[in-house]
mmCIF file of the N, C-alpha and C atoms, coordinates in Angstrom:
data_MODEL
# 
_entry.id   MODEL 
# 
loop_
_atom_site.group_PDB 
_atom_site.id 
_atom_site.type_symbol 
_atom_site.label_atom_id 
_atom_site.label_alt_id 
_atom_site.label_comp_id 
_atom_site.label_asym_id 
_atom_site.label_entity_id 
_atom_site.label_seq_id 
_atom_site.pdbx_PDB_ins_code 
_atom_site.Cartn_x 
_atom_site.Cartn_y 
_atom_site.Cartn_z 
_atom_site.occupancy 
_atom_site.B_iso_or_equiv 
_atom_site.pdbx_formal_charge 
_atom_site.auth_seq_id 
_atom_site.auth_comp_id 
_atom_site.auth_asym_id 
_atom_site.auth_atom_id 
_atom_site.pdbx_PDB_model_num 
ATOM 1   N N  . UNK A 1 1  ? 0.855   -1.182 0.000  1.00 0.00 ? 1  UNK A N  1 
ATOM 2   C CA . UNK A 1 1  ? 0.000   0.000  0.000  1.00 0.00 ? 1  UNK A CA 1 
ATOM 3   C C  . UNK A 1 1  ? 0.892   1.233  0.000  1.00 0.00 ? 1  UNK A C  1 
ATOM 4   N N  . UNK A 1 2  ? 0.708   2.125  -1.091 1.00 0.00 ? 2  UNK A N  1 
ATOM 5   C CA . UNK A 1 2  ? 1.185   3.409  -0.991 1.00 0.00 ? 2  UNK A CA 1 
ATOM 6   C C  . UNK A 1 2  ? 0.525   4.519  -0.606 1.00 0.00 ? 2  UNK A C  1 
ATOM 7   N N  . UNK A 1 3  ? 0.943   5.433  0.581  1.00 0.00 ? 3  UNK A N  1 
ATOM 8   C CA . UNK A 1 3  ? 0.126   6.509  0.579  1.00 0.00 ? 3  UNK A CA 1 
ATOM 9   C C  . UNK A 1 3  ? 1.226   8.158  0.158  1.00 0.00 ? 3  UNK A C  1 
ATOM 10  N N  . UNK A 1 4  ? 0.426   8.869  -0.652 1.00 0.00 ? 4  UNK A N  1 
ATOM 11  C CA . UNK A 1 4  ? 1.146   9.499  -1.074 1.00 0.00 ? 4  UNK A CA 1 
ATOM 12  C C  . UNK A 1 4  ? 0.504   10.772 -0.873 1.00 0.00 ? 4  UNK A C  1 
ATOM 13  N N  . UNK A 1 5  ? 1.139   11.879 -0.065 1.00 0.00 ? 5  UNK A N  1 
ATOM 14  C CA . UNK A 1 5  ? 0.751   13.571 1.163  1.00 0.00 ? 5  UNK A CA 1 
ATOM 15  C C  . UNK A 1 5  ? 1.826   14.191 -0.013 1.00 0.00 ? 5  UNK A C  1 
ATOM 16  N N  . UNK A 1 6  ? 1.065   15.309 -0.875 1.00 0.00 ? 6  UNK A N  1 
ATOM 17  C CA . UNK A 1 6  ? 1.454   16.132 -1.677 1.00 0.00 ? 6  UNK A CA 1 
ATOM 18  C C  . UNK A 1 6  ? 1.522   17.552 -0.771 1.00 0.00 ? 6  UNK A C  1 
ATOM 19  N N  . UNK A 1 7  ? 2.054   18.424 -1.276 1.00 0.00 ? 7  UNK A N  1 
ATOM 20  C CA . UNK A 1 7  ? 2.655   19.675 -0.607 1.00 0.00 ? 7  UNK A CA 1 
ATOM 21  C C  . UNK A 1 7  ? 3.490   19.973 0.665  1.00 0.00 ? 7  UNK A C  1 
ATOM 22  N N  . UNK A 1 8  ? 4.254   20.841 0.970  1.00 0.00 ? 8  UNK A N  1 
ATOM 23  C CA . UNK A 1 8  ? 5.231   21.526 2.055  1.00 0.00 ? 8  UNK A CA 1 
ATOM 24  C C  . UNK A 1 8  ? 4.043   21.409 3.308  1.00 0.00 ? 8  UNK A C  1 
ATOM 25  N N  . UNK A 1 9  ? 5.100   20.781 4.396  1.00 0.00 ? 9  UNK A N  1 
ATOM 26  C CA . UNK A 1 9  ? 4.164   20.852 5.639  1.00 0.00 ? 9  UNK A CA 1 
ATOM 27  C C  . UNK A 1 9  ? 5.241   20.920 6.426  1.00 0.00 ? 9  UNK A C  1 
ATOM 28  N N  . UNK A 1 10 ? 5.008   20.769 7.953  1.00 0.00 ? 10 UNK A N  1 
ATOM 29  C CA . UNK A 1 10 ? 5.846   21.004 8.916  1.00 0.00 ? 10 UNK A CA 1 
ATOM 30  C C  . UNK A 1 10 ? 5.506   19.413 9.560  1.00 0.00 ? 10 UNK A C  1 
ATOM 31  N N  . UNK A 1 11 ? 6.362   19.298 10.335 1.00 0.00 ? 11 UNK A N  1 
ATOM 32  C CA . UNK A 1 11 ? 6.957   17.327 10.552 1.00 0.00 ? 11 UNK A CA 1 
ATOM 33  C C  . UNK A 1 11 ? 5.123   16.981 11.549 1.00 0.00 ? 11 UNK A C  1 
ATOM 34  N N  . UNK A 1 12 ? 4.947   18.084 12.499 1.00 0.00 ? 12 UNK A N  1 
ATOM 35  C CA . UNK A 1 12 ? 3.682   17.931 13.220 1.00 0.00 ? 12 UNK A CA 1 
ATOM 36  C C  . UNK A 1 12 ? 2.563   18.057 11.730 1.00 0.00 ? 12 UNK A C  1 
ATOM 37  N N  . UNK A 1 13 ? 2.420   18.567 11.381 1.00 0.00 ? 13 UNK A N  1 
ATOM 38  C CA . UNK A 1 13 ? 1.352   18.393 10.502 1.00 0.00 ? 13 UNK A CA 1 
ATOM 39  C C  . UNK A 1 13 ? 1.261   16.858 9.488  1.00 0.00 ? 13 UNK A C  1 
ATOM 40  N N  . UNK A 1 14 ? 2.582   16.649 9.192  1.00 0.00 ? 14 UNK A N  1 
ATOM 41  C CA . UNK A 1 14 ? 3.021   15.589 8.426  1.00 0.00 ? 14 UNK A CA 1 
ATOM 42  C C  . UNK A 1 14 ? 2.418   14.068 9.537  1.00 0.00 ? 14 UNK A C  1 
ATOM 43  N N  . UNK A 1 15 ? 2.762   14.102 10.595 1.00 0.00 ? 15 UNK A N  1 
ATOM 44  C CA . UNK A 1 15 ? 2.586   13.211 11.433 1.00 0.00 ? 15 UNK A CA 1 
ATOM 45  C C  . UNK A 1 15 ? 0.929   13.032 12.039 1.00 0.00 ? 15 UNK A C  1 
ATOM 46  N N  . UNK A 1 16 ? -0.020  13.936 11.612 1.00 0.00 ? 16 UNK A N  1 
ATOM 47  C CA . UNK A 1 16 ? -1.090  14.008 11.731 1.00 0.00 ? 16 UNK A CA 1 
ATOM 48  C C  . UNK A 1 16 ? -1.860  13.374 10.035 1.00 0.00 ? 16 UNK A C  1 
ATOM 49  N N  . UNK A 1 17 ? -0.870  14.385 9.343  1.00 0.00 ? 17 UNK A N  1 
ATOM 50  C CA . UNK A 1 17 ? -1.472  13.672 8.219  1.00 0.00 ? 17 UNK A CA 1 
ATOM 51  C C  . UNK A 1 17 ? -1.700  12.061 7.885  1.00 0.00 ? 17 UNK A C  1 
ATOM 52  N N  . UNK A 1 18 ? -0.244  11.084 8.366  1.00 0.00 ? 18 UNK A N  1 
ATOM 53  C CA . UNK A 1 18 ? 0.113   9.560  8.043  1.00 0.00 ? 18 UNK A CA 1 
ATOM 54  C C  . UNK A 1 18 ? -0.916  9.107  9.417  1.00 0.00 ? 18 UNK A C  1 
ATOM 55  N N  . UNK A 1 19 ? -1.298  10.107 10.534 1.00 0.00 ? 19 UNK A N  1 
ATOM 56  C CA . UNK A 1 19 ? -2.218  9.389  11.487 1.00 0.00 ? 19 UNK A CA 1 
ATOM 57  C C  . UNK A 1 19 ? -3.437  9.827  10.827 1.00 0.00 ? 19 UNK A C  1 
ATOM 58  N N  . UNK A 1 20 ? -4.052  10.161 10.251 1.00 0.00 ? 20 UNK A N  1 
ATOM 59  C CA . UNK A 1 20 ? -5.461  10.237 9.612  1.00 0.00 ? 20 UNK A CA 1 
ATOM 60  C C  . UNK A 1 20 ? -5.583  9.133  8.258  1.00 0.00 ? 20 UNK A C  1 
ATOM 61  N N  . UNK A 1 21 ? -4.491  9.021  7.549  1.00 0.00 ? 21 UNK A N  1 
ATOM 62  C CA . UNK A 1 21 ? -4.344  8.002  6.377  1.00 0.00 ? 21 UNK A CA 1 
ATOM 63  C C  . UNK A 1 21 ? -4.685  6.462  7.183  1.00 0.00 ? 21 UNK A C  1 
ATOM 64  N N  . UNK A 1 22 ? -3.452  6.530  8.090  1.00 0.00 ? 22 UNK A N  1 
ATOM 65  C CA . UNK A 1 22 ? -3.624  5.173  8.570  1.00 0.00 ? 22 UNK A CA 1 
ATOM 66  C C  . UNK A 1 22 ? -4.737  4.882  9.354  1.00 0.00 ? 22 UNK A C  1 
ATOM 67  N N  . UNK A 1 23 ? -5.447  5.923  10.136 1.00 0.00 ? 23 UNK A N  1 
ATOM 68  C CA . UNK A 1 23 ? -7.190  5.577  10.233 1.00 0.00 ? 23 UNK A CA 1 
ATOM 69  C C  . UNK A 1 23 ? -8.538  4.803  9.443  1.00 0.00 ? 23 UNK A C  1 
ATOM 70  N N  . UNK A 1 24 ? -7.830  6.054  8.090  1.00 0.00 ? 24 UNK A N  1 
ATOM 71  C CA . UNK A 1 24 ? -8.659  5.793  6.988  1.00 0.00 ? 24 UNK A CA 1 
ATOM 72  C C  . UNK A 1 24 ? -8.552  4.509  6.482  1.00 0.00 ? 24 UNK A C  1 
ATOM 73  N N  . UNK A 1 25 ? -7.531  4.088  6.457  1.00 0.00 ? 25 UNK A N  1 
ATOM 74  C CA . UNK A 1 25 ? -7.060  2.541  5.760  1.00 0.00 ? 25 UNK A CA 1 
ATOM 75  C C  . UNK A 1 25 ? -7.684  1.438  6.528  1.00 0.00 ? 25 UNK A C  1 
ATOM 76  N N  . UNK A 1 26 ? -7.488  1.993  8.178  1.00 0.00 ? 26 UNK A N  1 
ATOM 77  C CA . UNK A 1 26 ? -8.093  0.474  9.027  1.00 0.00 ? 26 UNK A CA 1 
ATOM 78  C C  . UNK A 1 26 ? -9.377  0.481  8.968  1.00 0.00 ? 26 UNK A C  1 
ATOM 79  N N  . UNK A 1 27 ? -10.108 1.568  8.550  1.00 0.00 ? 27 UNK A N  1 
ATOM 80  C CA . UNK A 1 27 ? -11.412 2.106  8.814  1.00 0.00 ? 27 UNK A CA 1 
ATOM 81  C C  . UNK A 1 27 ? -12.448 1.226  7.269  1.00 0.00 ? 27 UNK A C  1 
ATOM 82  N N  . UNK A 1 28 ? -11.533 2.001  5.745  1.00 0.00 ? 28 UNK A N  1 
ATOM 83  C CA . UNK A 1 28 ? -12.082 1.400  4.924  1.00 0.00 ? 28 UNK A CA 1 
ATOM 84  C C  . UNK A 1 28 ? -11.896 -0.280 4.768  1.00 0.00 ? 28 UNK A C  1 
ATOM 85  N N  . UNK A 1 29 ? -10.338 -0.407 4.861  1.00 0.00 ? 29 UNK A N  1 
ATOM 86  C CA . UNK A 1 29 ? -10.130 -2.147 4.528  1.00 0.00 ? 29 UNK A CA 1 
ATOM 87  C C  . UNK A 1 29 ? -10.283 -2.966 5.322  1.00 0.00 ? 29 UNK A C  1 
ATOM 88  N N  . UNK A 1 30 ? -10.249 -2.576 6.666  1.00 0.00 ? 30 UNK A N  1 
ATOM 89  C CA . UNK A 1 30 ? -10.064 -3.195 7.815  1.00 0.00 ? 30 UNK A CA 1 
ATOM 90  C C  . UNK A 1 30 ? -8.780  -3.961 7.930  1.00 0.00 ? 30 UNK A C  1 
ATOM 91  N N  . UNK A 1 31 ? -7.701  -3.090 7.677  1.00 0.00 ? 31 UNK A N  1 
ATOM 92  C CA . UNK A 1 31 ? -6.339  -3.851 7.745  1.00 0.00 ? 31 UNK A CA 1 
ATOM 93  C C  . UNK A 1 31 ? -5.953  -3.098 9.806  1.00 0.00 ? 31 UNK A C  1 
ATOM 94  N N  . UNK A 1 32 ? -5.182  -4.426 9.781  1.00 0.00 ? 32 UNK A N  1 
ATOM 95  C CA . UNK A 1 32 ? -5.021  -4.224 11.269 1.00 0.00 ? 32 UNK A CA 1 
ATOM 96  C C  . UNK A 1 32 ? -3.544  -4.222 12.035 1.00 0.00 ? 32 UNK A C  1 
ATOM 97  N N  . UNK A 1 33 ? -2.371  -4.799 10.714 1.00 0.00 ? 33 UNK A N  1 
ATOM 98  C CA . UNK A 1 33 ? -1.411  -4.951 10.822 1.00 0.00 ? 33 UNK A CA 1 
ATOM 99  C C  . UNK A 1 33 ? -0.328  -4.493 9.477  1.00 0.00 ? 33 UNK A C  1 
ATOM 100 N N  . UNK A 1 34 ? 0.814   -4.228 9.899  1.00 0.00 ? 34 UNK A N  1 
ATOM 101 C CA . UNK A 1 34 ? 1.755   -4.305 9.044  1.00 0.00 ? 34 UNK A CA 1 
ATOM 102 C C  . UNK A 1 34 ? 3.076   -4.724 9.269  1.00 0.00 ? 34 UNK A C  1 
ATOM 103 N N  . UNK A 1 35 ? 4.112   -5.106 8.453  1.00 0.00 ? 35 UNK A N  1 
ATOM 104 C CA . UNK A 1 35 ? 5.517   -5.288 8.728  1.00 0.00 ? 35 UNK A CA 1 
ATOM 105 C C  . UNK A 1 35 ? 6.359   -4.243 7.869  1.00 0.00 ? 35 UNK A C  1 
ATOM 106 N N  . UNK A 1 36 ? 7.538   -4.668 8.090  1.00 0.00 ? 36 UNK A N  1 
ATOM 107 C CA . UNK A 1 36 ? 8.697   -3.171 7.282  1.00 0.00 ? 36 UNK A CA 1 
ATOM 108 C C  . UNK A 1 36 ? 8.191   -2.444 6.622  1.00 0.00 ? 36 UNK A C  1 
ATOM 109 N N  . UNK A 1 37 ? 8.321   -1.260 6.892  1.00 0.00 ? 37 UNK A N  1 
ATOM 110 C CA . UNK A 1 37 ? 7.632   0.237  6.584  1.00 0.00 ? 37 UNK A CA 1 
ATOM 111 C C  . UNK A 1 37 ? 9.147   0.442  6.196  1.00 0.00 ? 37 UNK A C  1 
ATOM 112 N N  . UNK A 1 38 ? 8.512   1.576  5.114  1.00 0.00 ? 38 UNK A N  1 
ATOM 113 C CA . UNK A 1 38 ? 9.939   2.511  4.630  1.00 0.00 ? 38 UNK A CA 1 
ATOM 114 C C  . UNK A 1 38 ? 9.123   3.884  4.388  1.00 0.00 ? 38 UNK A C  1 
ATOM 115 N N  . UNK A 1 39 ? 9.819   4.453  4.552  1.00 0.00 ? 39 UNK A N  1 
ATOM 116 C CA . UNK A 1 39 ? 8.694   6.328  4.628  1.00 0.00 ? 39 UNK A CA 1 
ATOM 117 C C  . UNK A 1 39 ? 9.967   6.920  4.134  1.00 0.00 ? 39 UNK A C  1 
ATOM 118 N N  . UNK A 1 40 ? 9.697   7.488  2.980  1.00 0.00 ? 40 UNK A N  1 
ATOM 119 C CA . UNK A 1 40 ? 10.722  8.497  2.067  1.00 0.00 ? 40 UNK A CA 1 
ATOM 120 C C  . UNK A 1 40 ? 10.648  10.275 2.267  1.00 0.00 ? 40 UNK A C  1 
ATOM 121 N N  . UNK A 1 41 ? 11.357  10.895 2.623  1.00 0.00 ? 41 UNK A N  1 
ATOM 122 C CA . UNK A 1 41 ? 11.052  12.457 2.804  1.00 0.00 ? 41 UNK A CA 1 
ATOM 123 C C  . UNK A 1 41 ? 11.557  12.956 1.935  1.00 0.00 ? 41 UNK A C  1 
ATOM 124 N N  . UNK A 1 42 ? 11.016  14.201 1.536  1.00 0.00 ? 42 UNK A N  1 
ATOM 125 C CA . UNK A 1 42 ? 11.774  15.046 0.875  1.00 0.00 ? 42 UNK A CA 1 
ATOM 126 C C  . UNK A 1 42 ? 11.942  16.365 1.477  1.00 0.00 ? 42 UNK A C  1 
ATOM 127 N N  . UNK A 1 43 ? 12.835  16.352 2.983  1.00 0.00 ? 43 UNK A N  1 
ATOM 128 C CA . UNK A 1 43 ? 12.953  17.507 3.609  1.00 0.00 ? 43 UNK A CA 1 
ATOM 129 C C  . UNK A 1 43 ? 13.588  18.920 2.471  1.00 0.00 ? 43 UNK A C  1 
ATOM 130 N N  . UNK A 1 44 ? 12.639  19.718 3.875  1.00 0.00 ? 44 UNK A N  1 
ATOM 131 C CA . UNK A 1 44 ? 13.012  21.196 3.308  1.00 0.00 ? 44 UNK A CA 1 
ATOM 132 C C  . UNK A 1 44 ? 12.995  22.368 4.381  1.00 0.00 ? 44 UNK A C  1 
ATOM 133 N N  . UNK A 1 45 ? 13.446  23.310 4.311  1.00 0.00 ? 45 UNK A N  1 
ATOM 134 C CA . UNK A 1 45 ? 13.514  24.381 5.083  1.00 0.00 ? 45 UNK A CA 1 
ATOM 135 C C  . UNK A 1 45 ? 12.339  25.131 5.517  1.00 0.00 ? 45 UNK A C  1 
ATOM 136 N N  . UNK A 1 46 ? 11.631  24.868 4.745  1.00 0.00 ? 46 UNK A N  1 
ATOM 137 C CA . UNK A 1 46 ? 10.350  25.735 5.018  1.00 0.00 ? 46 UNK A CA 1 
ATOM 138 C C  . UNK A 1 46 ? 9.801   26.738 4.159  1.00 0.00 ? 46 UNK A C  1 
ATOM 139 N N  . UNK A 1 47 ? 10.745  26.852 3.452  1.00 0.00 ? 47 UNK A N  1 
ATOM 140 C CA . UNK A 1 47 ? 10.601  27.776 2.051  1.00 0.00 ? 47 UNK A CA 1 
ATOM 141 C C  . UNK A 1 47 ? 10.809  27.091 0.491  1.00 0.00 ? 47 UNK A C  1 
ATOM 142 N N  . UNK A 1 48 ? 10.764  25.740 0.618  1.00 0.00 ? 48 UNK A N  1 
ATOM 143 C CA . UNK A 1 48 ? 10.826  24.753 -0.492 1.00 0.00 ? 48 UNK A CA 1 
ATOM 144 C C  . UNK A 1 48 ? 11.940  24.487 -0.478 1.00 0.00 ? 48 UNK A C  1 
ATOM 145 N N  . UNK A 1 49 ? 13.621  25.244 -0.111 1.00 0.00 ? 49 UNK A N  1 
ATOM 146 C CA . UNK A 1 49 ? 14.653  24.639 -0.558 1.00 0.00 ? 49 UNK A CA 1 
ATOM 147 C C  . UNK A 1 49 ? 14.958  23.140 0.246  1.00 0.00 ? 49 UNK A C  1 
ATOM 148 N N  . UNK A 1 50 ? 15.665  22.389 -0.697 1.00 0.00 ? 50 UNK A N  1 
ATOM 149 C CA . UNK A 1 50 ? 15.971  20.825 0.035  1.00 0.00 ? 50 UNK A CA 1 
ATOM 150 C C  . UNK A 1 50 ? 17.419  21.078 1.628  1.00 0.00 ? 50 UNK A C  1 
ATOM 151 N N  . UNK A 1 51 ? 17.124  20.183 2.319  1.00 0.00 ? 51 UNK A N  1 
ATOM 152 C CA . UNK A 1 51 ? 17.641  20.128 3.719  1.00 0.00 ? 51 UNK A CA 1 
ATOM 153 C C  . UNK A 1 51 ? 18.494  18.559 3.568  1.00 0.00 ? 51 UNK A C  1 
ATOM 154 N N  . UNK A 1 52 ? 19.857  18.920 3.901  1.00 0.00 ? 52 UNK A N  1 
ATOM 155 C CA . UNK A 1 52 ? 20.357  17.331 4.095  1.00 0.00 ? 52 UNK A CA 1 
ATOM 156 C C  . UNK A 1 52 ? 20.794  17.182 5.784  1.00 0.00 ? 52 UNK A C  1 
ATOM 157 N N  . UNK A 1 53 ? 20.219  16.437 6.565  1.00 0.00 ? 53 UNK A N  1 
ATOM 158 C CA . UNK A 1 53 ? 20.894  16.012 7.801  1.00 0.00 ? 53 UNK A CA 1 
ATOM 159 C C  . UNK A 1 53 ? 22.065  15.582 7.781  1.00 0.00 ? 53 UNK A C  1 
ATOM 160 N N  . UNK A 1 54 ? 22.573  16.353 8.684  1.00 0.00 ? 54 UNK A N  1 
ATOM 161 C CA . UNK A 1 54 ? 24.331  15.846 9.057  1.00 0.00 ? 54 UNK A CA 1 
ATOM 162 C C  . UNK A 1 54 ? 24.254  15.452 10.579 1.00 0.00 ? 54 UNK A C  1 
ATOM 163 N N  . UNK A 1 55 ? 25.117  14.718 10.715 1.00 0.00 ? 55 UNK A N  1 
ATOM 164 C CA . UNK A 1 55 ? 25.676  14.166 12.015 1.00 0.00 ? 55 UNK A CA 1 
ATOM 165 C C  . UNK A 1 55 ? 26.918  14.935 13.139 1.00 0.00 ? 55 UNK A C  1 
ATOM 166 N N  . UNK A 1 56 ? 27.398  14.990 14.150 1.00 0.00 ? 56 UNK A N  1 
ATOM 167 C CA . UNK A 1 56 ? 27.624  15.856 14.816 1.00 0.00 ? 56 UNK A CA 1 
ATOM 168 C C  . UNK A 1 56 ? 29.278  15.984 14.088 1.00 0.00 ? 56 UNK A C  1 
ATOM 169 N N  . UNK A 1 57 ? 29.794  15.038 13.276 1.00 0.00 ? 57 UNK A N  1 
ATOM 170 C CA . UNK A 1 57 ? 30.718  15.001 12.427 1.00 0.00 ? 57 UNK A CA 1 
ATOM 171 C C  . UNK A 1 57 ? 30.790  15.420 10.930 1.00 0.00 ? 57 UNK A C  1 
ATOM 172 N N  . UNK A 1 58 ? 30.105  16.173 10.787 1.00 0.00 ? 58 UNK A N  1 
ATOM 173 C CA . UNK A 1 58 ? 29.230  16.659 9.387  1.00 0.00 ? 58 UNK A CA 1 
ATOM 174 C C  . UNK A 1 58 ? 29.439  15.669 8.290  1.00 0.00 ? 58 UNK A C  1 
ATOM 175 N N  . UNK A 1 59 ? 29.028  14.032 8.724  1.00 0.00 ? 59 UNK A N  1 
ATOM 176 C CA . UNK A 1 59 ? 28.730  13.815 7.750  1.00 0.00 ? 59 UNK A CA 1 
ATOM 177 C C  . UNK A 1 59 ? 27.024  13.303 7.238  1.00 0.00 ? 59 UNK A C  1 
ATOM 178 N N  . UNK A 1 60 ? 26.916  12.889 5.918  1.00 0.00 ? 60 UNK A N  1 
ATOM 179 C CA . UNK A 1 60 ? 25.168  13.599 5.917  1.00 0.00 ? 60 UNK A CA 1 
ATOM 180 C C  . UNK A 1 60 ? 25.092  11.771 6.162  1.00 0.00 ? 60 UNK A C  1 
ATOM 181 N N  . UNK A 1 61 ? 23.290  12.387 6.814  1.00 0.00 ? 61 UNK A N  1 
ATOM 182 C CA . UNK A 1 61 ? 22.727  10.756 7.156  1.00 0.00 ? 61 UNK A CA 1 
ATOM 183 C C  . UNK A 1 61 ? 21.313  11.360 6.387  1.00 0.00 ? 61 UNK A C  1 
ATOM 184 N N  . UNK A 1 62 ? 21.635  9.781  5.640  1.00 0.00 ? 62 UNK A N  1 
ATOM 185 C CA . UNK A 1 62 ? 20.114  9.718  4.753  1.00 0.00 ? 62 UNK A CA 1 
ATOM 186 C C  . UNK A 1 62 ? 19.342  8.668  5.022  1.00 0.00 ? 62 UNK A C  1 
ATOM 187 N N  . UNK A 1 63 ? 19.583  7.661  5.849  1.00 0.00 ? 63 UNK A N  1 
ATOM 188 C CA . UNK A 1 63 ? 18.905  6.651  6.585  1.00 0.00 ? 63 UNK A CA 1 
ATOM 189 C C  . UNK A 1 63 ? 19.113  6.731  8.041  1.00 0.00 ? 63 UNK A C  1 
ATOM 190 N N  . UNK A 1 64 ? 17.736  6.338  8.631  1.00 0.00 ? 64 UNK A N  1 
ATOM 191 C CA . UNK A 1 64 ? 17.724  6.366  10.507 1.00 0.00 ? 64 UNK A CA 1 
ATOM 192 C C  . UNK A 1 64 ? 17.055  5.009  10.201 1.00 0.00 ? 64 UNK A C  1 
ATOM 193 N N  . UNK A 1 65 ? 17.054  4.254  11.042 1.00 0.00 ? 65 UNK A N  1 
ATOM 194 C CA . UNK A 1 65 ? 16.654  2.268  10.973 1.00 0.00 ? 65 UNK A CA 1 
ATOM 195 C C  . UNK A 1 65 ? 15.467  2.501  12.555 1.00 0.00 ? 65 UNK A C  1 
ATOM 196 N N  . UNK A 1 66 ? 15.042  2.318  12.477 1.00 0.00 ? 66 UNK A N  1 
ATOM 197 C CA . UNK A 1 66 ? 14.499  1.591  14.250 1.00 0.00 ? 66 UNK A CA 1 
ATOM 198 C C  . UNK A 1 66 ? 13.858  0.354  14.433 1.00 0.00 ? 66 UNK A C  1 
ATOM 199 N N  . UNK A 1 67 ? 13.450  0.458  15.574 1.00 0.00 ? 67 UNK A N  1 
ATOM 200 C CA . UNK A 1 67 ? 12.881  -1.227 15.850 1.00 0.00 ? 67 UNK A CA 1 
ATOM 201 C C  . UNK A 1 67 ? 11.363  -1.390 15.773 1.00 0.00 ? 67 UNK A C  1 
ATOM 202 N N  . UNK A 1 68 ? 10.853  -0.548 15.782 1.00 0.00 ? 68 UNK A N  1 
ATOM 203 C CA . UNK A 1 68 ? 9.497   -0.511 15.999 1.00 0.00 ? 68 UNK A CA 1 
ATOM 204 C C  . UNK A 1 68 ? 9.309   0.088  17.395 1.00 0.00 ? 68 UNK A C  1 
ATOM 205 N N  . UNK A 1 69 ? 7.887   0.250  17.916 1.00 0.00 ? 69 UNK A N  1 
ATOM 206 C CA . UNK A 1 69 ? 7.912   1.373  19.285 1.00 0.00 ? 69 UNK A CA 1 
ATOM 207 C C  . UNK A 1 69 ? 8.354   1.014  20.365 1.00 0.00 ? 69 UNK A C  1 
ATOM 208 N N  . UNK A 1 70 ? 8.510   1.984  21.466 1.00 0.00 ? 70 UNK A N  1 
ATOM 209 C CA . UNK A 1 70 ? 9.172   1.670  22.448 1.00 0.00 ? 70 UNK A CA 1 
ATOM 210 C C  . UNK A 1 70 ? 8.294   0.577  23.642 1.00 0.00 ? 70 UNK A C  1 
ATOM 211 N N  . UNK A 1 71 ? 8.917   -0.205 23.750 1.00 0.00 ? 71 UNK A N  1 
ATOM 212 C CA . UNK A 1 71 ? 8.316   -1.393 25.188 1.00 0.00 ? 71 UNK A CA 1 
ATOM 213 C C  . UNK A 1 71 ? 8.373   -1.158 26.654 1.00 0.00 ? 71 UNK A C  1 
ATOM 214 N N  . UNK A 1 72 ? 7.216   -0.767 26.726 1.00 0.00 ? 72 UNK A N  1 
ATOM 215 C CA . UNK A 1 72 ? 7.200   -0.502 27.946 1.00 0.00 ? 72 UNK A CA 1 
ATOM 216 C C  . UNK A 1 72 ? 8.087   -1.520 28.922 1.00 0.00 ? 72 UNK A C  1 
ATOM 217 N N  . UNK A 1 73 ? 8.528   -0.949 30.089 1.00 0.00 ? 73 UNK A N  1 
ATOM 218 C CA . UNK A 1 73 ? 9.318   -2.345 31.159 1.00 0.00 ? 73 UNK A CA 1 
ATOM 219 C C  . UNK A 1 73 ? 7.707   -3.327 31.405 1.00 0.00 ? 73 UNK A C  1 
ATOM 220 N N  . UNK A 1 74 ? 7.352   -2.692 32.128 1.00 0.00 ? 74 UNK A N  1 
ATOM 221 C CA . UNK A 1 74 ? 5.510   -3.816 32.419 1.00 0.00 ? 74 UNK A CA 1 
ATOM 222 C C  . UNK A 1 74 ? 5.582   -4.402 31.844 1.00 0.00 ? 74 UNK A C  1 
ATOM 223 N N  . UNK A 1 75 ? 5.633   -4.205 30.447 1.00 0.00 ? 75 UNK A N  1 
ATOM 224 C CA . UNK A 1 75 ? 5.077   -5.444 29.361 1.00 0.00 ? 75 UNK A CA 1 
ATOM 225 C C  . UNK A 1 75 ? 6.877   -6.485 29.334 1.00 0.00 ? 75 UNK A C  1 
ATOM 226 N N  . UNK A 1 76 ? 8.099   -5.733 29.177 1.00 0.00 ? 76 UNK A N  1 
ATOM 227 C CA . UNK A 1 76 ? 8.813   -6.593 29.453 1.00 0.00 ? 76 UNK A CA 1 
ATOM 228 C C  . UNK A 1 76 ? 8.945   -7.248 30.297 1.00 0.00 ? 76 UNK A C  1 
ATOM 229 N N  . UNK A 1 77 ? 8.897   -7.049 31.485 1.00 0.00 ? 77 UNK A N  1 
ATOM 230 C CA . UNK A 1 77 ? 8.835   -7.973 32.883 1.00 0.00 ? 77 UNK A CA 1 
ATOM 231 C C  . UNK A 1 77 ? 7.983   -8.477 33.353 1.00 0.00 ? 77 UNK A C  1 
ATOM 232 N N  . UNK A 1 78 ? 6.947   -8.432 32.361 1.00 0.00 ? 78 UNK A N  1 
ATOM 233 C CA . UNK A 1 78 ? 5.139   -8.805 32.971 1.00 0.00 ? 78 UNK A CA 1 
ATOM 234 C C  . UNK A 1 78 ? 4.955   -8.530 33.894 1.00 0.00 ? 78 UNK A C  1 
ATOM 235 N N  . UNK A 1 79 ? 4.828   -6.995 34.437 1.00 0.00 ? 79 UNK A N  1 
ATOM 236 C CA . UNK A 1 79 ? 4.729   -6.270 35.511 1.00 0.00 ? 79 UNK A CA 1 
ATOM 237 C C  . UNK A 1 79 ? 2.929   -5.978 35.682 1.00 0.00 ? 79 UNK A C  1 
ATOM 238 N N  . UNK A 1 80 ? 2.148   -6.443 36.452 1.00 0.00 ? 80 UNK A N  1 
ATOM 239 C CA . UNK A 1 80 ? 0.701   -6.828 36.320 1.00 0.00 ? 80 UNK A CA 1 
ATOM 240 C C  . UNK A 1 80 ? 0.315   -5.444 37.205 1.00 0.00 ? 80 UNK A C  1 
# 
């Protein structure tokens, strides 16, 4: 499934937007799950020009990896 958010936004608006899509999706298909996600940006300054992230060594990072969300301890330790 592709979802595809046309125009300049700010990261909070952006993050409201992929939470209203992914509503819409469980809402129309009734999908309830997914595995490896990849989400492509095309950062910018705020005035359309493109933005490259650098690292505290200036060199540029164009991939961040994670694990999926954070686990609570409770649920790790079966804390009841």
């Amino acid at each position: 499934m592709k979802i595809k958010i046309k125009g300049e936004m700010s990261l909070a608006e952006l993050r409201q937007c992929i939470f209203e899509q992914l509503h819409i999706m469980e809402d129309r298909f009734a999908v309830r799950h997914t595995s490896d996600v990849t989400l492509y940006l095309n950062l910018t300054n705020g005035f359309g020009d493109a933005v490259t992230c650098r690292d505290s060594r200036g060199h540029e990072i164009s991939t961040m990896c994670a694990q999926g969300p954070y686990e609570p301890a409770a649920i790790t330790f079966d804390i009841s």
